[in-house]
Structures are given as structure tokens and as C-alpha cells.
mmCIF file of the N, C-alpha and C atoms, coordinates in Angstrom:
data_MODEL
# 
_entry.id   MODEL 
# 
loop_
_atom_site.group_PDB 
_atom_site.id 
_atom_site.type_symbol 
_atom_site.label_atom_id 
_atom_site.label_alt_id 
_atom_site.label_comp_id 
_atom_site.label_asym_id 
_atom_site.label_entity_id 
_atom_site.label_seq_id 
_atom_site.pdbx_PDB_ins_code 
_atom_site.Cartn_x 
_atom_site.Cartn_y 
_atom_site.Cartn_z 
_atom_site.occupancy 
_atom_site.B_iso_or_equiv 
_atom_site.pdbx_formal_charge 
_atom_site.auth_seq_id 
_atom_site.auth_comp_id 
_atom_site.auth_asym_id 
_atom_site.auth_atom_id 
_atom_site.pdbx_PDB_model_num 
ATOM 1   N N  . UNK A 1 1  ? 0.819   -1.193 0.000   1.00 0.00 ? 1  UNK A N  1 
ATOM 2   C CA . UNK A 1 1  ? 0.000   0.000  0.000   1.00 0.00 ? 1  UNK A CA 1 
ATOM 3   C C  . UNK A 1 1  ? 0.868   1.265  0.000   1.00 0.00 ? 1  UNK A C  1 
ATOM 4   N N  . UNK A 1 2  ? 1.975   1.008  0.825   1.00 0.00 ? 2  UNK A N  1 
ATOM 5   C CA . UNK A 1 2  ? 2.967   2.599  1.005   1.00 0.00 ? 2  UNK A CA 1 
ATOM 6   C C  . UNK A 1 2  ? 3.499   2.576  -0.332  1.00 0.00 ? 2  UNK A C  1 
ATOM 7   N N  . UNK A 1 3  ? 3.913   1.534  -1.284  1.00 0.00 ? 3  UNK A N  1 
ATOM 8   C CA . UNK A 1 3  ? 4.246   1.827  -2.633  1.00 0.00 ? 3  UNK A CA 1 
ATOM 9   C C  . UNK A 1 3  ? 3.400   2.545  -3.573  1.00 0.00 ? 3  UNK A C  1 
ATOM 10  N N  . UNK A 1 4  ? 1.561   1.773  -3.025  1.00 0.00 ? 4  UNK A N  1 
ATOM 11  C CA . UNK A 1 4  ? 1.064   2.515  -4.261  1.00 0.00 ? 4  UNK A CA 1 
ATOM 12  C C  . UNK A 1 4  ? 0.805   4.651  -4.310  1.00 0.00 ? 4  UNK A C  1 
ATOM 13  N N  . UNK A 1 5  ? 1.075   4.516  -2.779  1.00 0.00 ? 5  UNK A N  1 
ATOM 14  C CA . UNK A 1 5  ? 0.762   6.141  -2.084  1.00 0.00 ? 5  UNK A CA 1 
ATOM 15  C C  . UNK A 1 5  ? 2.105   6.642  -2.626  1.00 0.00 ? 5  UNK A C  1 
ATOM 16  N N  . UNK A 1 6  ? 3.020   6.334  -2.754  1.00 0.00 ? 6  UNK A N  1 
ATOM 17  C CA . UNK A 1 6  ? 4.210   7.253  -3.144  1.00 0.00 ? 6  UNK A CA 1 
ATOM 18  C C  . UNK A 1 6  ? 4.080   7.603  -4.756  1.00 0.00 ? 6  UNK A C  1 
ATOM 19  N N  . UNK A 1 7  ? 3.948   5.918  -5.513  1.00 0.00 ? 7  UNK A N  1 
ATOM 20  C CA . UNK A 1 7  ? 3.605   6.150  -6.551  1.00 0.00 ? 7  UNK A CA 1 
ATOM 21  C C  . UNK A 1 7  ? 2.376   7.284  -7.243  1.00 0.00 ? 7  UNK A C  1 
ATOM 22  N N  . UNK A 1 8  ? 1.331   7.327  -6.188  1.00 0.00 ? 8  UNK A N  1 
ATOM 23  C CA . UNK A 1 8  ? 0.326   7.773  -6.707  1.00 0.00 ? 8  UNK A CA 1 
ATOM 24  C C  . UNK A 1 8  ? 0.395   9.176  -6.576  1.00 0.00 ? 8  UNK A C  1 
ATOM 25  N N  . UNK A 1 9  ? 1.669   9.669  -5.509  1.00 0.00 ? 9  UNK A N  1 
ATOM 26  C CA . UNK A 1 9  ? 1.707   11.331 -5.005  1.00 0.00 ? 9  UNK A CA 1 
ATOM 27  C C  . UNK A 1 9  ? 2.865   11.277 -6.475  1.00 0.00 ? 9  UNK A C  1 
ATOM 28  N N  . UNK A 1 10 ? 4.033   10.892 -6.208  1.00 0.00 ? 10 UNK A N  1 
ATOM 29  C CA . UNK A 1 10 ? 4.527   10.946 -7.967  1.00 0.00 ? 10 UNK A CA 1 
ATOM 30  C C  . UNK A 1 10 ? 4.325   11.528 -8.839  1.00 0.00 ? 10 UNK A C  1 
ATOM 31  N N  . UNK A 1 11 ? 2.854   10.713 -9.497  1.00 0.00 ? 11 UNK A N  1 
ATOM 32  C CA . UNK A 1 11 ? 2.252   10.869 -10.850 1.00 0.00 ? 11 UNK A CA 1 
ATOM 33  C C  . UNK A 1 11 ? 1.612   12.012 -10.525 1.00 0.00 ? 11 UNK A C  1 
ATOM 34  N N  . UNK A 1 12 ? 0.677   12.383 -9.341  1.00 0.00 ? 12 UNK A N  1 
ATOM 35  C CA . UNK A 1 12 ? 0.325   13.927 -8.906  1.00 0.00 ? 12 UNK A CA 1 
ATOM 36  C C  . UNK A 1 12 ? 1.122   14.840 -9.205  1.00 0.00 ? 12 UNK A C  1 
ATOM 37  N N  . UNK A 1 13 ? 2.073   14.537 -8.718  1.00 0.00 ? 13 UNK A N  1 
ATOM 38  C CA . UNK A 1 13 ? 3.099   15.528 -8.665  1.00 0.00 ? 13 UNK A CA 1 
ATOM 39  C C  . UNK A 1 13 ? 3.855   16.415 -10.381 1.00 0.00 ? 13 UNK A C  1 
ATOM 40  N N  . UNK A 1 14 ? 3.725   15.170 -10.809 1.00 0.00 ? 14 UNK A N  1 
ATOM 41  C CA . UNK A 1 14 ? 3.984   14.971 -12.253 1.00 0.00 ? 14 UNK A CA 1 
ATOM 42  C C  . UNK A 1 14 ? 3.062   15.720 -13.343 1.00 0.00 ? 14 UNK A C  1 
ATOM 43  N N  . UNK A 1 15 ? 1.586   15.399 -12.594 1.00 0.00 ? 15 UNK A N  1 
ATOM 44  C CA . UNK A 1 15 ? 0.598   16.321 -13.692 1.00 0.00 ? 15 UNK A CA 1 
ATOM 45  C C  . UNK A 1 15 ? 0.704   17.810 -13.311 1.00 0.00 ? 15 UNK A C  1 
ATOM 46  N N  . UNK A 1 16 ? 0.610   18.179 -11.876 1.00 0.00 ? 16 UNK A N  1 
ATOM 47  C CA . UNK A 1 16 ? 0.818   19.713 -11.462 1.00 0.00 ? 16 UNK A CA 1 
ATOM 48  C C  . UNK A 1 16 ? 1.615   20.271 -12.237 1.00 0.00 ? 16 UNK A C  1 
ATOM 49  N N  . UNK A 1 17 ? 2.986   19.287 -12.447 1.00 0.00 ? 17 UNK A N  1 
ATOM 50  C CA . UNK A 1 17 ? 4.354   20.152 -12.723 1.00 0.00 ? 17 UNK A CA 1 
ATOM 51  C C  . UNK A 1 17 ? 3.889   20.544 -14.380 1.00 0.00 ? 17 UNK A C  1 
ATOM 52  N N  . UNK A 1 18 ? 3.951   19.286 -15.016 1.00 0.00 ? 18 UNK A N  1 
ATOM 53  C CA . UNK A 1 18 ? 3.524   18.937 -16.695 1.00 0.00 ? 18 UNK A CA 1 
ATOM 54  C C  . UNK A 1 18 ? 2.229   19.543 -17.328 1.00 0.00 ? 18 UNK A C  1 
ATOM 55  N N  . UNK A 1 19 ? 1.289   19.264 -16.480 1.00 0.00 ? 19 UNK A N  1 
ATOM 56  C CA . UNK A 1 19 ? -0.242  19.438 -16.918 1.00 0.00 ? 19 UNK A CA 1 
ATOM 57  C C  . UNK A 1 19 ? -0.580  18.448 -17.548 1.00 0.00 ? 19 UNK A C  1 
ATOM 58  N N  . UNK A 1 20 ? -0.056  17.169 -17.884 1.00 0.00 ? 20 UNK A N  1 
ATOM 59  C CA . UNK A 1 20 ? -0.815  15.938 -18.095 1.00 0.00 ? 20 UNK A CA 1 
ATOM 60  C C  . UNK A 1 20 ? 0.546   14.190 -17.816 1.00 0.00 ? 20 UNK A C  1 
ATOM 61  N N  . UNK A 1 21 ? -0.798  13.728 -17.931 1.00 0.00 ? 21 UNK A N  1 
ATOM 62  C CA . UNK A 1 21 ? 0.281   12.442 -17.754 1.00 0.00 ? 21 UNK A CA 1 
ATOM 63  C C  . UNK A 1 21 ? -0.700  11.232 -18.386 1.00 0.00 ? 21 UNK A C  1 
ATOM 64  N N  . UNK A 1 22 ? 0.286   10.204 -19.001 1.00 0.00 ? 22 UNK A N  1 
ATOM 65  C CA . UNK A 1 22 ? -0.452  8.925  -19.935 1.00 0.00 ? 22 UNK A CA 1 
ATOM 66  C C  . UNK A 1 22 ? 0.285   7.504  -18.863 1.00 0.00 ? 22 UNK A C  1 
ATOM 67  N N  . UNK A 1 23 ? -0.557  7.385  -17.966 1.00 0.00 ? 23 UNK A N  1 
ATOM 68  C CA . UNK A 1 23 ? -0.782  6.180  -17.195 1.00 0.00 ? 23 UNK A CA 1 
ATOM 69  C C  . UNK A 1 23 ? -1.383  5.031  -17.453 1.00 0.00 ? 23 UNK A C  1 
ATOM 70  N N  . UNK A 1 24 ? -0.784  3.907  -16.993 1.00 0.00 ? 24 UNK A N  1 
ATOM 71  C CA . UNK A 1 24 ? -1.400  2.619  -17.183 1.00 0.00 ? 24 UNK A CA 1 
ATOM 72  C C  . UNK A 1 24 ? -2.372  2.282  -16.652 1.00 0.00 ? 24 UNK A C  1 
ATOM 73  N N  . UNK A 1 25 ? -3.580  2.171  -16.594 1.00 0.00 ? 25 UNK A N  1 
ATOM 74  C CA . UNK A 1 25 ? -4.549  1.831  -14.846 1.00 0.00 ? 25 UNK A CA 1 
ATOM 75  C C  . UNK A 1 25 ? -5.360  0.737  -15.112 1.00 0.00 ? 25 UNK A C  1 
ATOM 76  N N  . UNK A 1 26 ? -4.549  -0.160 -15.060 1.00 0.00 ? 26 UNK A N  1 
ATOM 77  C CA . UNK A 1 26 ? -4.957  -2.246 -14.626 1.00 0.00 ? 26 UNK A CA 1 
ATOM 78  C C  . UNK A 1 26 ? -5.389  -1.948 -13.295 1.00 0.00 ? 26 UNK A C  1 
ATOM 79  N N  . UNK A 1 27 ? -4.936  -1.399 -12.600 1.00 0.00 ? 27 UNK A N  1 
ATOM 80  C CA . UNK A 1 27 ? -5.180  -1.257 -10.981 1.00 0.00 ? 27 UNK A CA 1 
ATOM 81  C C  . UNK A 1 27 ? -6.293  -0.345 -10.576 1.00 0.00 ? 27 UNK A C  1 
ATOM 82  N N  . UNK A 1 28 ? -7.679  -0.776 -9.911  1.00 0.00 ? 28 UNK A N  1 
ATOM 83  C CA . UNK A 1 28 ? -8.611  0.377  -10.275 1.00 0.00 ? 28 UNK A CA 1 
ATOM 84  C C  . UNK A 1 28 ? -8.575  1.269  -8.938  1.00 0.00 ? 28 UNK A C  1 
ATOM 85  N N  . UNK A 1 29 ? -7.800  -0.093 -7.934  1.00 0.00 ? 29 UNK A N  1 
ATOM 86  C CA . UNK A 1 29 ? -7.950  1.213  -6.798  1.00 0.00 ? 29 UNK A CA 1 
ATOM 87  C C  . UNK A 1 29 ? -6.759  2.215  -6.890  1.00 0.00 ? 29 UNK A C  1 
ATOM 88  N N  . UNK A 1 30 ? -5.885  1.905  -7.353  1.00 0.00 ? 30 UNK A N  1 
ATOM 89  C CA . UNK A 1 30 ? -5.041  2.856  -7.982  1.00 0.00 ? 30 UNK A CA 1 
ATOM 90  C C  . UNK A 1 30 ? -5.365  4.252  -8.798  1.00 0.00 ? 30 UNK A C  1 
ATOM 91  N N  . UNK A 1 31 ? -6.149  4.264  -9.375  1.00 0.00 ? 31 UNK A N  1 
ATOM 92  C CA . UNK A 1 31 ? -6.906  4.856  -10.177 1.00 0.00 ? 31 UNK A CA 1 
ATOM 93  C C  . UNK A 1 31 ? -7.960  5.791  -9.195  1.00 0.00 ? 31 UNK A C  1 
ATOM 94  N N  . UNK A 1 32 ? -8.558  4.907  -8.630  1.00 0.00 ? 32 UNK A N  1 
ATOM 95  C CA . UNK A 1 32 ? -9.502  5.539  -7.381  1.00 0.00 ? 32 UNK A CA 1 
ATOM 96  C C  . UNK A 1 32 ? -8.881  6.990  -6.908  1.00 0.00 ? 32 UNK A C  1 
ATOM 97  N N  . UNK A 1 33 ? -7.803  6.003  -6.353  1.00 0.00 ? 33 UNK A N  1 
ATOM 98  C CA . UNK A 1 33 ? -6.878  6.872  -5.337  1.00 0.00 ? 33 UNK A CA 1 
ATOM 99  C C  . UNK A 1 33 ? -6.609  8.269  -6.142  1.00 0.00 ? 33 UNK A C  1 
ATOM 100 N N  . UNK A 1 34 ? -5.857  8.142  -7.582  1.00 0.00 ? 34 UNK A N  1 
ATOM 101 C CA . UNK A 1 34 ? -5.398  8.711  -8.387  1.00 0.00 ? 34 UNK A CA 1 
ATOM 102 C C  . UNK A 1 34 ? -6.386  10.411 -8.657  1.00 0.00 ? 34 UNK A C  1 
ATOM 103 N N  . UNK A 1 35 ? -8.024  9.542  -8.818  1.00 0.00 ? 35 UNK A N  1 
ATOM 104 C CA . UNK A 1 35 ? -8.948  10.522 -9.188  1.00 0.00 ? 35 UNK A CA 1 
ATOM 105 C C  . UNK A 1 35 ? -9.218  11.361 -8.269  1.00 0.00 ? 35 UNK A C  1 
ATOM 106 N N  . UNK A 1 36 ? -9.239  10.422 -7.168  1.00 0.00 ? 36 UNK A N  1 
ATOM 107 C CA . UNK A 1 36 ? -9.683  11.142 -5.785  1.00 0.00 ? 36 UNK A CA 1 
ATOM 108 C C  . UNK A 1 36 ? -9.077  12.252 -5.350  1.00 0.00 ? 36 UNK A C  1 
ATOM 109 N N  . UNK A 1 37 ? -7.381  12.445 -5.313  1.00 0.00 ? 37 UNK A N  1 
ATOM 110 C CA . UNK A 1 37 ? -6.330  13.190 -5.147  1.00 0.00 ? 37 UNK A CA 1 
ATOM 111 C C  . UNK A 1 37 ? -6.370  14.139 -5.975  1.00 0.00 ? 37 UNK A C  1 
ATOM 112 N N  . UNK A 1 38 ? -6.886  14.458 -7.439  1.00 0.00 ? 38 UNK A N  1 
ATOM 113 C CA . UNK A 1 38 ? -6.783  15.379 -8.381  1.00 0.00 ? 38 UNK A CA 1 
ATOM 114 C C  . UNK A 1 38 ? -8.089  16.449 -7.845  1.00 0.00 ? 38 UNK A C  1 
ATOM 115 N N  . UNK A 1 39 ? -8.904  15.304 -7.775  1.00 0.00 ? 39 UNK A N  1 
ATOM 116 C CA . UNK A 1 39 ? -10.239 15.871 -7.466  1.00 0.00 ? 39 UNK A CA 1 
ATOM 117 C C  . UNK A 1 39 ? -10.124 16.942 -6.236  1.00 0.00 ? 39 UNK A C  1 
ATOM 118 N N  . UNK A 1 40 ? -9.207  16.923 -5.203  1.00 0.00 ? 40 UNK A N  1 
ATOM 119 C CA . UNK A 1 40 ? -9.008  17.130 -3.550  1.00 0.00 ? 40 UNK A CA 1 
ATOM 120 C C  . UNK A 1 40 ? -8.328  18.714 -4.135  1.00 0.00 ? 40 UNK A C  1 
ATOM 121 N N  . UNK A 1 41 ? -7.474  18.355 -5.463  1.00 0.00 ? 41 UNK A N  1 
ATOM 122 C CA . UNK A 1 41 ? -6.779  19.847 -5.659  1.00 0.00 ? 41 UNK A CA 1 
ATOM 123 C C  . UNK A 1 41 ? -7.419  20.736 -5.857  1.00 0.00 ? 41 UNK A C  1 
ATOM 124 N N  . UNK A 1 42 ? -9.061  20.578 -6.658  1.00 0.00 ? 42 UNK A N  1 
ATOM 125 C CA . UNK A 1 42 ? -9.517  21.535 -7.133  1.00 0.00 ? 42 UNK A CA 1 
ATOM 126 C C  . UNK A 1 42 ? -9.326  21.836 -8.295  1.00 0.00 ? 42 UNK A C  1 
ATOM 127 N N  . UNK A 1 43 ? -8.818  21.287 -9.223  1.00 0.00 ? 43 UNK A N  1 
ATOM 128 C CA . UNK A 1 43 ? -8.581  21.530 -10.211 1.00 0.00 ? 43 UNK A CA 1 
ATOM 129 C C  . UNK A 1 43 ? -8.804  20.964 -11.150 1.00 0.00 ? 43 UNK A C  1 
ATOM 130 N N  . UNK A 1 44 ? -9.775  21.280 -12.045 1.00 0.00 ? 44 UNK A N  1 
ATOM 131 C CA . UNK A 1 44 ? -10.716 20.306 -13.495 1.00 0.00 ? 44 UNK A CA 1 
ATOM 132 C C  . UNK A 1 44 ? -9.454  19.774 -14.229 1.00 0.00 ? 44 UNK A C  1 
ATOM 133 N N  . UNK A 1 45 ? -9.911  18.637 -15.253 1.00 0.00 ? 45 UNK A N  1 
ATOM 134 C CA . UNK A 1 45 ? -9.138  17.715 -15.720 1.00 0.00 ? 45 UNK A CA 1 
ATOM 135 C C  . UNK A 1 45 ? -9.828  16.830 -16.733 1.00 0.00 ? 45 UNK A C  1 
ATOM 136 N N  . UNK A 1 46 ? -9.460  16.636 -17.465 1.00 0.00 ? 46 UNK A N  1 
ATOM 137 C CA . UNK A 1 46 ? -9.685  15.557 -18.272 1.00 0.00 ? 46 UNK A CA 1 
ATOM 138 C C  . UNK A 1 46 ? -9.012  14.115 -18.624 1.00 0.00 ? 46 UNK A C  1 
ATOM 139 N N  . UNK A 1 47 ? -9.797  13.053 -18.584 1.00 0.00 ? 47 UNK A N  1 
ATOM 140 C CA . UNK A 1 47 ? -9.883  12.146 -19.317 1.00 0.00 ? 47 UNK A CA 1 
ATOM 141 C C  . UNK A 1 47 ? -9.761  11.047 -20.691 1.00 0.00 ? 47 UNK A C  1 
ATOM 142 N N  . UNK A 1 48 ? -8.934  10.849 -21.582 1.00 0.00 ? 48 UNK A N  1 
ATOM 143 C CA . UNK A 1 48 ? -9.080  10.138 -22.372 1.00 0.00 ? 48 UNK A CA 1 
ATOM 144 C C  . UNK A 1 48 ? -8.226  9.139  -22.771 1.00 0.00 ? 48 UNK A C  1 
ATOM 145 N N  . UNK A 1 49 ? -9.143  7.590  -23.531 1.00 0.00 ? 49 UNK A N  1 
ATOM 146 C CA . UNK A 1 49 ? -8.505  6.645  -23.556 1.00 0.00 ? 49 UNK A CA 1 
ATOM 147 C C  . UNK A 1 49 ? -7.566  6.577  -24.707 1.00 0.00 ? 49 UNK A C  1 
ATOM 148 N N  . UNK A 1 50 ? -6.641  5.596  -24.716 1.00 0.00 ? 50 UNK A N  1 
ATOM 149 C CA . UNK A 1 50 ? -6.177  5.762  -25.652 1.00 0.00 ? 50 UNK A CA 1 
ATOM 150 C C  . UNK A 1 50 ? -6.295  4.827  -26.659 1.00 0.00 ? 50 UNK A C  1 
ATOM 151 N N  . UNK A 1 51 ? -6.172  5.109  -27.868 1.00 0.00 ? 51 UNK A N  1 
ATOM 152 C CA . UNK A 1 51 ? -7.112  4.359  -28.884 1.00 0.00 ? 51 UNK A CA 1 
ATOM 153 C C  . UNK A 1 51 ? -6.574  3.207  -29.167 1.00 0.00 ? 51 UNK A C  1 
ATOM 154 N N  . UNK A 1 52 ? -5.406  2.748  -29.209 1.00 0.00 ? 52 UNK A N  1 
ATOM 155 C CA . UNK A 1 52 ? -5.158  1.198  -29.435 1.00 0.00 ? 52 UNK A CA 1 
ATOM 156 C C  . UNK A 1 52 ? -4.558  0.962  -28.113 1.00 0.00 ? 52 UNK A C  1 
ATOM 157 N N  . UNK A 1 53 ? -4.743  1.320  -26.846 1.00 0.00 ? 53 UNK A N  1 
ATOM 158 C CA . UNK A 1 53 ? -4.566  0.490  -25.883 1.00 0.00 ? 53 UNK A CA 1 
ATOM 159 C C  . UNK A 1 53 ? -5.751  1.201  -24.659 1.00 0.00 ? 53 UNK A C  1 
ATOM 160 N N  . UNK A 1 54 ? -6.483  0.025  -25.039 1.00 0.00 ? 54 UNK A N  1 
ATOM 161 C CA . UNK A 1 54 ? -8.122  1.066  -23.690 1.00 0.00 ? 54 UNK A CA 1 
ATOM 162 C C  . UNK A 1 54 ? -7.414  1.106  -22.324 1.00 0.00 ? 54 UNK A C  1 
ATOM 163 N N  . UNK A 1 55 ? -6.183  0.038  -21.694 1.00 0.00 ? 55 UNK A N  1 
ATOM 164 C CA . UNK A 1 55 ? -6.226  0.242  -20.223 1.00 0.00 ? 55 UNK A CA 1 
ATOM 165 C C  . UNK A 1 55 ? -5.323  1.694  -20.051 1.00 0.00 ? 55 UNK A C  1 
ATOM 166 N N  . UNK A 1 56 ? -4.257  2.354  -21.054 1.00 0.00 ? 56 UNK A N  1 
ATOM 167 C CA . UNK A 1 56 ? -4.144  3.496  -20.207 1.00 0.00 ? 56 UNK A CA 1 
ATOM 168 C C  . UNK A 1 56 ? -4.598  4.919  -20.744 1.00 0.00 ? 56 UNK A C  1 
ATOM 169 N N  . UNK A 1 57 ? -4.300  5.660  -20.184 1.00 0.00 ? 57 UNK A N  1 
ATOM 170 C CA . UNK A 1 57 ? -5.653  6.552  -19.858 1.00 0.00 ? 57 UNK A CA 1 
ATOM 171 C C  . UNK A 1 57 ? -4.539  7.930  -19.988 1.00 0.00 ? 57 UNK A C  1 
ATOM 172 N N  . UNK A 1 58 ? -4.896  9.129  -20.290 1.00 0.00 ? 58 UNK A N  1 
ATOM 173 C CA . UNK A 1 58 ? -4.320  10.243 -20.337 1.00 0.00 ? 58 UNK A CA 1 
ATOM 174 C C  . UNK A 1 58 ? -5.129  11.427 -20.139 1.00 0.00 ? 58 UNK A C  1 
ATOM 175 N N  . UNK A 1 59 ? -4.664  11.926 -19.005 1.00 0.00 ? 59 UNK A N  1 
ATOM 176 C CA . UNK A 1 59 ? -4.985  12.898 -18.095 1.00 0.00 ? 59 UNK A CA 1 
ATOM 177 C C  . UNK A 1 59 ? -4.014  13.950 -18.526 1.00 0.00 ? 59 UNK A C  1 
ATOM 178 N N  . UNK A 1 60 ? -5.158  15.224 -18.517 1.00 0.00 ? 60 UNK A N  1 
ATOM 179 C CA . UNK A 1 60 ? -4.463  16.405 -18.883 1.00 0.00 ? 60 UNK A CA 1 
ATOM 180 C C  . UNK A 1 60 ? -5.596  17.779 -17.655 1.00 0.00 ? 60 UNK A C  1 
ATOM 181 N N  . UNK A 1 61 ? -4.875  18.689 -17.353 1.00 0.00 ? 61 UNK A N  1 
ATOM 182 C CA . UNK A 1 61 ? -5.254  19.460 -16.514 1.00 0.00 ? 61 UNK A CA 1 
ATOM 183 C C  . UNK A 1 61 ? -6.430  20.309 -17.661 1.00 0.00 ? 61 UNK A C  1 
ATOM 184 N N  . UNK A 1 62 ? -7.146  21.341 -16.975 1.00 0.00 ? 62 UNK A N  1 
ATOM 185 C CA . UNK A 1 62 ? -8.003  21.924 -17.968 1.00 0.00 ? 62 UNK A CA 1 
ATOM 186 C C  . UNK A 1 62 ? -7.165  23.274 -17.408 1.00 0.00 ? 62 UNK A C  1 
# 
């Protein structure tokens, strides 16, 4: 669990800095966690899959 929390502040950390990030998410509570934390910033975001591979996903800030 402390792996997936570091990992998951990381990739946070990663979209703040970047404004987007293209993640893998097999893992849904991973993902949970992931949405939940963006959601906590306040800050809108988007969603989309990617077209020849549905499990990862690319998140971009609005």
C-alpha cells in the first residue's frame, strides 16, 4: 500500500508540474486513489482513452 501512495503522489506531482500524464490503470484502486487526489486539488481535468490500448488513460489538466 505505502508503494502505491508514493507512486500515486509521484504521478500527482507529475501532472501539477507537466499538466498531463499517460498512465497505465490495470489497478482500479489505484486509479480511485489517483482521481480522488486530483479531485481534492480543485482543479478540473480531463480524461481520455487511448485508442489502441483502452487500459491506459491520459490525463491532462483543464
Amino acid at each position: 500500500m505505502e508503494r502505491k501512495v508514493k507512486k500515486m503522489m509521484a504521478d500527482l506531482q507529475f501532472i501539477m508540474n507537466h499538466g498531463q500524464i499517460s498512465v497505465d490503470f490495470m489497478d482500479q484502486g489505484y486509479k480511485r486513489m489517483l482521481f480522488s487526489a486530483l479531485e481534492a486539488t480543485g482543479k478540473r481535468f480531463n480524461v481520455h482513452t487511448n485508442e489502441h490500448n483502452e487500459t491506459t488513460l491520459f490525463l491532462e489538466l483543464v
